[in-house]
MMTF fields as JSON, N, C-alpha, C and O atoms, coordinates in Angstrom:
{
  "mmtfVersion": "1.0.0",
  "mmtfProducer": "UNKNOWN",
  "numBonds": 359,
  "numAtoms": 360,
  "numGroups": 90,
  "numChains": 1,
  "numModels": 1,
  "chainsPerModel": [1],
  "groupsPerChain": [90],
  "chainIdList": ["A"],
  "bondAtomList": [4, 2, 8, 6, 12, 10, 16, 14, 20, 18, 24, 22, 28, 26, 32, 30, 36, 34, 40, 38, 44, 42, 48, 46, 52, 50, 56, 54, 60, 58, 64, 62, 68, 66, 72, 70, 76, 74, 80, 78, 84, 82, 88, 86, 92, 90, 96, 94, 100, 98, 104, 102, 108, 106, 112, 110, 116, 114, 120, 118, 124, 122, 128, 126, 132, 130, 136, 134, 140, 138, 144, 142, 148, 146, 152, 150, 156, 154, 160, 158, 164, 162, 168, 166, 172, 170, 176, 174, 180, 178, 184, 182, 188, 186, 192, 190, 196, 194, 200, 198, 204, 202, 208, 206, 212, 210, 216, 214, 220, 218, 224, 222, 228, 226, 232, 230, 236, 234, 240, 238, 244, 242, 248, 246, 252, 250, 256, 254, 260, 258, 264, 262, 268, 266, 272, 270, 276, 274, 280, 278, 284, 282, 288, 286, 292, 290, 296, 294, 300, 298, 304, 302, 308, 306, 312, 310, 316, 314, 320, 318, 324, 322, 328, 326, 332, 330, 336, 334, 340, 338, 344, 342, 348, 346, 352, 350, 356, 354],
  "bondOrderList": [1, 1, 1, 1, 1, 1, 1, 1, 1, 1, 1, 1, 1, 1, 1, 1, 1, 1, 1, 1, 1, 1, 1, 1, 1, 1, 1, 1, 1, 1, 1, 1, 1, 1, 1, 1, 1, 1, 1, 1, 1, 1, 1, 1, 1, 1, 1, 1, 1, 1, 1, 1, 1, 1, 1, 1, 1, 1, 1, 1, 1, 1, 1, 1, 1, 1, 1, 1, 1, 1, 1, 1, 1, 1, 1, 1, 1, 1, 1, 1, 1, 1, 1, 1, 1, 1, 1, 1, 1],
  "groupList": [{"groupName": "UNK", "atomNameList": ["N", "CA", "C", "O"], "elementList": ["N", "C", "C", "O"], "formalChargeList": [0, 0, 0, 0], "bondAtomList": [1, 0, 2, 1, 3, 2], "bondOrderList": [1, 1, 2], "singleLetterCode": "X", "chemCompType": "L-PEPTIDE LINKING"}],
  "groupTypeList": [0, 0, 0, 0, 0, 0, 0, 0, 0, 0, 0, 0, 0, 0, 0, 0, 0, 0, 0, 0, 0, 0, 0, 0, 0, 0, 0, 0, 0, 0, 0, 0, 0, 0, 0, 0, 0, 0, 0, 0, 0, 0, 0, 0, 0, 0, 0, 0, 0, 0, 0, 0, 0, 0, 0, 0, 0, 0, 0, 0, 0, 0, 0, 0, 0, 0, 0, 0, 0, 0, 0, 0, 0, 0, 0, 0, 0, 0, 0, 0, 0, 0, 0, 0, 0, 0, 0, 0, 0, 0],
  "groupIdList": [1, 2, 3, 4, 5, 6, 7, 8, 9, 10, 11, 12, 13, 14, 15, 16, 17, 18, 19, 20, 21, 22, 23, 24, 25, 26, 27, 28, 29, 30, 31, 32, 33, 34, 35, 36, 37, 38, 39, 40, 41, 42, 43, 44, 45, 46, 47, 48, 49, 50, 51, 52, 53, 54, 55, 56, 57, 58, 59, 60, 61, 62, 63, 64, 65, 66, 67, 68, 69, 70, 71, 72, 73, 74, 75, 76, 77, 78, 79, 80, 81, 82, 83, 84, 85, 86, 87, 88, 89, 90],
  "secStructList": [7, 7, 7, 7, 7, 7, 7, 7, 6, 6, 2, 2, 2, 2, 2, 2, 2, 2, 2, 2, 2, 2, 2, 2, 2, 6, 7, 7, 7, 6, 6, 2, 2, 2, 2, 2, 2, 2, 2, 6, 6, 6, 7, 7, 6, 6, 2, 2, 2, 2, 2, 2, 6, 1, 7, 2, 2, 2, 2, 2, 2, 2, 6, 6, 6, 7, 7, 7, 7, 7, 2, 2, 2, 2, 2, 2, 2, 2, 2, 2, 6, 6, 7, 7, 7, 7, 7, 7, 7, 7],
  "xCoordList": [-13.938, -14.247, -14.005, -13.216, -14.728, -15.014, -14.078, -14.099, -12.925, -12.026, -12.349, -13.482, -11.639, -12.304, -12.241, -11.151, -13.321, -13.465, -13.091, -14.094, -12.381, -12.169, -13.433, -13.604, -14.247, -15.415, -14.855, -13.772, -16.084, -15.394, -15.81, -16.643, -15.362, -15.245, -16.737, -16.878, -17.689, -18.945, -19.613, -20.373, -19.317, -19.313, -19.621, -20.632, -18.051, -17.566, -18.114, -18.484, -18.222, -19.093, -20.431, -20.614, -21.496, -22.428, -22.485, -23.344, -21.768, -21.211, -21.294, -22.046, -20.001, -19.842, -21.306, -21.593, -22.529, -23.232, -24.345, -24.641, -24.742, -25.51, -24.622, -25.324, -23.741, -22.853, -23.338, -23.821, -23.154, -23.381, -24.973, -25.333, -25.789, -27.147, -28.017, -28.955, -27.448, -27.241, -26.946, -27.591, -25.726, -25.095, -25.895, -26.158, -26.292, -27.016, -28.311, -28.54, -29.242, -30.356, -30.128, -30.956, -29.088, -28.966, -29.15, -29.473, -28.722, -29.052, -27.59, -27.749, -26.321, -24.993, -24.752, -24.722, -24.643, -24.163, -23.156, -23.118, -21.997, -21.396, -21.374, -22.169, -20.556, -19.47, -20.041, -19.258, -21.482, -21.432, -21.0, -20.569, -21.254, -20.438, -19.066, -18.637, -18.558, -16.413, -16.687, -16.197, -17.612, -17.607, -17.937, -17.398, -19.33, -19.427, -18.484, -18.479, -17.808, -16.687, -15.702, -15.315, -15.101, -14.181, -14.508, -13.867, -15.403, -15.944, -16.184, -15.819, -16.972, -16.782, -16.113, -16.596, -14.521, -13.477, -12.65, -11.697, -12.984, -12.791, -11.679, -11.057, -11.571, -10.441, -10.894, -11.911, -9.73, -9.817, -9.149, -8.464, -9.5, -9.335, -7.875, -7.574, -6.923, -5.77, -5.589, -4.949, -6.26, -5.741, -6.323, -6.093, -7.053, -7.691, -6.937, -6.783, -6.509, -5.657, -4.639, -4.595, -3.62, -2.334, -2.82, -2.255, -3.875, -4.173, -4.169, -3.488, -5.161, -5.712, -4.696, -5.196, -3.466, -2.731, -3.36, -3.111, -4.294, -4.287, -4.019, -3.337, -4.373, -3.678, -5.711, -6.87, -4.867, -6.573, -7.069, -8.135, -6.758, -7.49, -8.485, -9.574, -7.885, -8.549, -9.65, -10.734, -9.351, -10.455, -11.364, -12.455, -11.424, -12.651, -12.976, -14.005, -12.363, -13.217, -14.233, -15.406, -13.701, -14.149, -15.526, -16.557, -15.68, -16.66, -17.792, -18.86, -17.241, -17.865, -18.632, -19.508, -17.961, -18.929, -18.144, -18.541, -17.027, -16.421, -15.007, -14.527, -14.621, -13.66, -14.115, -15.1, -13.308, -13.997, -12.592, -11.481, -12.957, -11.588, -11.409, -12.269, -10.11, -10.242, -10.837, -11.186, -10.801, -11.458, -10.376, -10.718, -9.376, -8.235, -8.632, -8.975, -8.414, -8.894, -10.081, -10.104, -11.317, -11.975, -12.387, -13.308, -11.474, -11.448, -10.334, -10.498, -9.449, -8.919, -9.457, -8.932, -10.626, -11.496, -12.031, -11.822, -12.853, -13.359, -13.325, -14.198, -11.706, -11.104, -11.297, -11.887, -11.04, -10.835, -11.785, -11.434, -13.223, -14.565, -14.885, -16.095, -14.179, -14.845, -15.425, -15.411, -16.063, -16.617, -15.788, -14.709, -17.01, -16.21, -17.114, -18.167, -16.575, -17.394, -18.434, -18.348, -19.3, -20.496, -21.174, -20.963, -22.355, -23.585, -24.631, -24.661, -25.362, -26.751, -28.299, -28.808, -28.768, -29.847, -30.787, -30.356, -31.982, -32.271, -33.718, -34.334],
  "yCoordList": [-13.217, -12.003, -10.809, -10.852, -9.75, -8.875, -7.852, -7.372, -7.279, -6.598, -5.266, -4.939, -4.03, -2.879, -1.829, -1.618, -1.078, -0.145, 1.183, 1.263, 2.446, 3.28, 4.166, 4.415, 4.608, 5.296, 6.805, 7.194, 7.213, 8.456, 9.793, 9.643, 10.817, 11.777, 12.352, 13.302, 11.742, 12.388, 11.205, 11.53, 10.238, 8.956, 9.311, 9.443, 9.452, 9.95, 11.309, 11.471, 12.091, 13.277, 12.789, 12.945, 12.035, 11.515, 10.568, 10.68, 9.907, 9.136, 9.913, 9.662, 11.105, 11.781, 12.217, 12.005, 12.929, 13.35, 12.393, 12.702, 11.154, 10.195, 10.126, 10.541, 9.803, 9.601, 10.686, 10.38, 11.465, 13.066, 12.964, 12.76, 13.051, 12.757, 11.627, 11.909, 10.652, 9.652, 9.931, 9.752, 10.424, 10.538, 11.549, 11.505, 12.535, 13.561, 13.224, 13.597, 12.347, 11.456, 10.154, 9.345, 10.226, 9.118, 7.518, 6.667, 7.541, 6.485, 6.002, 5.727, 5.972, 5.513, 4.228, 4.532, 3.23, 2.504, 1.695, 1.502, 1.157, 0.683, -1.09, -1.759, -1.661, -1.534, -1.024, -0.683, -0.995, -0.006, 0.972, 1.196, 1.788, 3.147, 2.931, 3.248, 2.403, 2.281, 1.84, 2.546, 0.44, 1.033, 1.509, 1.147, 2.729, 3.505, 5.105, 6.086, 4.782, 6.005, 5.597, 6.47, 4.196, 3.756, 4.219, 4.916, 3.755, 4.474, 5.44, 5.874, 6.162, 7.737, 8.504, 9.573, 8.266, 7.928, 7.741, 8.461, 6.905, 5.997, 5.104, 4.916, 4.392, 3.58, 2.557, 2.414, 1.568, 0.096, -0.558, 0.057, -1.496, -1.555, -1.935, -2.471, -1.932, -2.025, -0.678, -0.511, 0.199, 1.405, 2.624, 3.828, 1.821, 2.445, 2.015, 2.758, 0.93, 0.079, 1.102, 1.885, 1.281, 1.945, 3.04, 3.188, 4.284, 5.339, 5.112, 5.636, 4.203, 4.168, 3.41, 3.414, 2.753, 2.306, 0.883, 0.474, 0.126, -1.237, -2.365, -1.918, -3.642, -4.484, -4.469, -4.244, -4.913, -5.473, -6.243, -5.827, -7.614, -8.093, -7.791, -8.361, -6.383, -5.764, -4.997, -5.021, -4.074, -3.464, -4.152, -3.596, -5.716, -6.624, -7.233, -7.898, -7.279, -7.654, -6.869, -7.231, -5.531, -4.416, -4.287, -4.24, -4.212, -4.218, -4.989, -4.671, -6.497, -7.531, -7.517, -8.166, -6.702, -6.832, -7.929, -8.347, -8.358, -9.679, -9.266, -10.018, -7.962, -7.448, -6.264, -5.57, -6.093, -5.179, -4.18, -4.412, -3.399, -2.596, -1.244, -0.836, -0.824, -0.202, 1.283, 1.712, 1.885, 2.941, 3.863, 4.434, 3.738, 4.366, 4.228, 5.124, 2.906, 2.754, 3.22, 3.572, 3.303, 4.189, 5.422, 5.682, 6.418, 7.616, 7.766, 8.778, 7.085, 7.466, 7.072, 7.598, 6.079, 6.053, 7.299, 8.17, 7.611, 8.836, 10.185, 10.893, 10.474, 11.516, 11.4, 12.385, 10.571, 10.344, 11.501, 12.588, 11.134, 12.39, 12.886, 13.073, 13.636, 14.394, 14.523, 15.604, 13.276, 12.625, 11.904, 11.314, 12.297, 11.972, 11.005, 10.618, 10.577, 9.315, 9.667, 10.617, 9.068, 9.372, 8.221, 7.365, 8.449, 7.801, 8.434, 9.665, 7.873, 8.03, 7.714, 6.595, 8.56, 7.71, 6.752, 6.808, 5.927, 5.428, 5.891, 5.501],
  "zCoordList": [-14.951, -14.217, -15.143, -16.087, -14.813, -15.759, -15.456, -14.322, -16.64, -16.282, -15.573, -15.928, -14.41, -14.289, -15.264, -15.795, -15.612, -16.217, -15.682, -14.973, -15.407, -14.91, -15.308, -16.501, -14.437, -14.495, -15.587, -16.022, -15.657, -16.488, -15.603, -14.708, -15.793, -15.292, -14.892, -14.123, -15.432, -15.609, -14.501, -13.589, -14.683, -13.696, -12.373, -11.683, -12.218, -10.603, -10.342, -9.179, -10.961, -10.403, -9.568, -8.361, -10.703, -10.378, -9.09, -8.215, -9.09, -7.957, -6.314, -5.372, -6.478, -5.451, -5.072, -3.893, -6.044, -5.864, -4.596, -3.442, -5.446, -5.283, -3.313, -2.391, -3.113, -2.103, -0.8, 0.29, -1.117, -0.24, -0.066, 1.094, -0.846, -1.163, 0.116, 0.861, 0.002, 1.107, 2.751, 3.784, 2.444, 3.778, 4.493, 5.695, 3.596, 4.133, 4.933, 6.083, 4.031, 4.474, 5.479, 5.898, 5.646, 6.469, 6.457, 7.286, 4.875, 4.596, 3.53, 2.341, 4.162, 3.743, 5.031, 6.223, 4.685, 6.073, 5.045, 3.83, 6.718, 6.258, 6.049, 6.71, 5.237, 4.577, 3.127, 2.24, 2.949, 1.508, 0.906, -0.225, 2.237, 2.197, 1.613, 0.504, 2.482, 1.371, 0.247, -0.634, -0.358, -1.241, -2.776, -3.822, -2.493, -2.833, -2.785, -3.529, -1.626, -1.525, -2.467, -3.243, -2.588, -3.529, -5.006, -5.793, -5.079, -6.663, -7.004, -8.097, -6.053, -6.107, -6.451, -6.827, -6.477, -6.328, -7.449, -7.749, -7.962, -9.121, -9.46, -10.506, -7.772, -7.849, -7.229, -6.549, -7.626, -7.751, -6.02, -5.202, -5.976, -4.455, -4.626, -3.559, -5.342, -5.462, -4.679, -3.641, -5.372, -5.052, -4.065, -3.954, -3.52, -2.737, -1.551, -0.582, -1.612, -0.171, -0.245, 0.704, -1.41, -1.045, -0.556, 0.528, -0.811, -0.706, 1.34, 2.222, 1.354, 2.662, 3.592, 4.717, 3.607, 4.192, 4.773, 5.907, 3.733, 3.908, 2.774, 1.852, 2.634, 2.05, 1.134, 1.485, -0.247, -1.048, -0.454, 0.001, -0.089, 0.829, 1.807, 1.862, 3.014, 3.983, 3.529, 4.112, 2.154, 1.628, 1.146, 1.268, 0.345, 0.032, 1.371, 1.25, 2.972, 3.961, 4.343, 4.432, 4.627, 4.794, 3.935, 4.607, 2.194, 1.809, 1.566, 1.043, 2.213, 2.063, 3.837, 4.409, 4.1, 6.082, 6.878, 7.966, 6.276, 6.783, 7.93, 8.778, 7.632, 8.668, 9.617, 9.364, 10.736, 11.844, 11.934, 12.41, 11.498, 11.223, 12.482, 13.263, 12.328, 13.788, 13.333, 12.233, 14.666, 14.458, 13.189, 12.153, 13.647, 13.135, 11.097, 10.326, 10.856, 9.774, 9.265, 8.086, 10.107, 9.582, 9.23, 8.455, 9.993, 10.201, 8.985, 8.303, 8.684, 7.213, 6.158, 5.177, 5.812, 4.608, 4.83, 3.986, 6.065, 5.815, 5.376, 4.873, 5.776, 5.633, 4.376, 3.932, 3.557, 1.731, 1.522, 1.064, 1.954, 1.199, 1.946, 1.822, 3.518, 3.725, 4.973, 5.562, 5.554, 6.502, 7.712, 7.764, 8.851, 9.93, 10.565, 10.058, 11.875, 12.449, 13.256, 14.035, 13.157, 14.454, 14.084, 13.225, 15.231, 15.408, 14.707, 14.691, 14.213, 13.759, 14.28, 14.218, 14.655, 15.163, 13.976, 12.825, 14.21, 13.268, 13.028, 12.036]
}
């Protein structure tokens, strides 16, 4: 497995951009969204768990579509960039 690279500063700008860009269009869903917010970011799901008050594990269910996390939990990924919860129409 391929060690992580810490994005570079010019990276994560681009990132955030691409991110907002999306959300705006309506076209961020989740579990991609976390993570693309994780990277955005430019952290490792080590560290994105401590940030967010879950375990690595929960954050690779979460991005894998494999966990159903509470609302609670999601409203603090969100907070990370910004964003809050709603519905979307399609």
């Amino acid at each position: 497995m391929a060690r992580w690279k810490k994005p570079s500063k010019e990276e994560i700008s681009e990132g955030r951009i691409r991110l907002r860009e999306k959300a705006a269009a309506g076209e961020l869903r989740f579990p991609t969204a976390v993570v693309e917010i994780r990277k955005s970011l430019g952290l490792t799901q080590e560290q994105f768990a401590a940030i967010t008050g879950n375990t690595k594990r929960q954050v690779l269910e979460i991005e894998t579509g494999k966990a159903n996390p509470t609302v609670e939990t999601l409203e603090r990924i969100a907070q990370l960039f910004g964003f809050t919860l709603g519905f979307v129409p399609k």
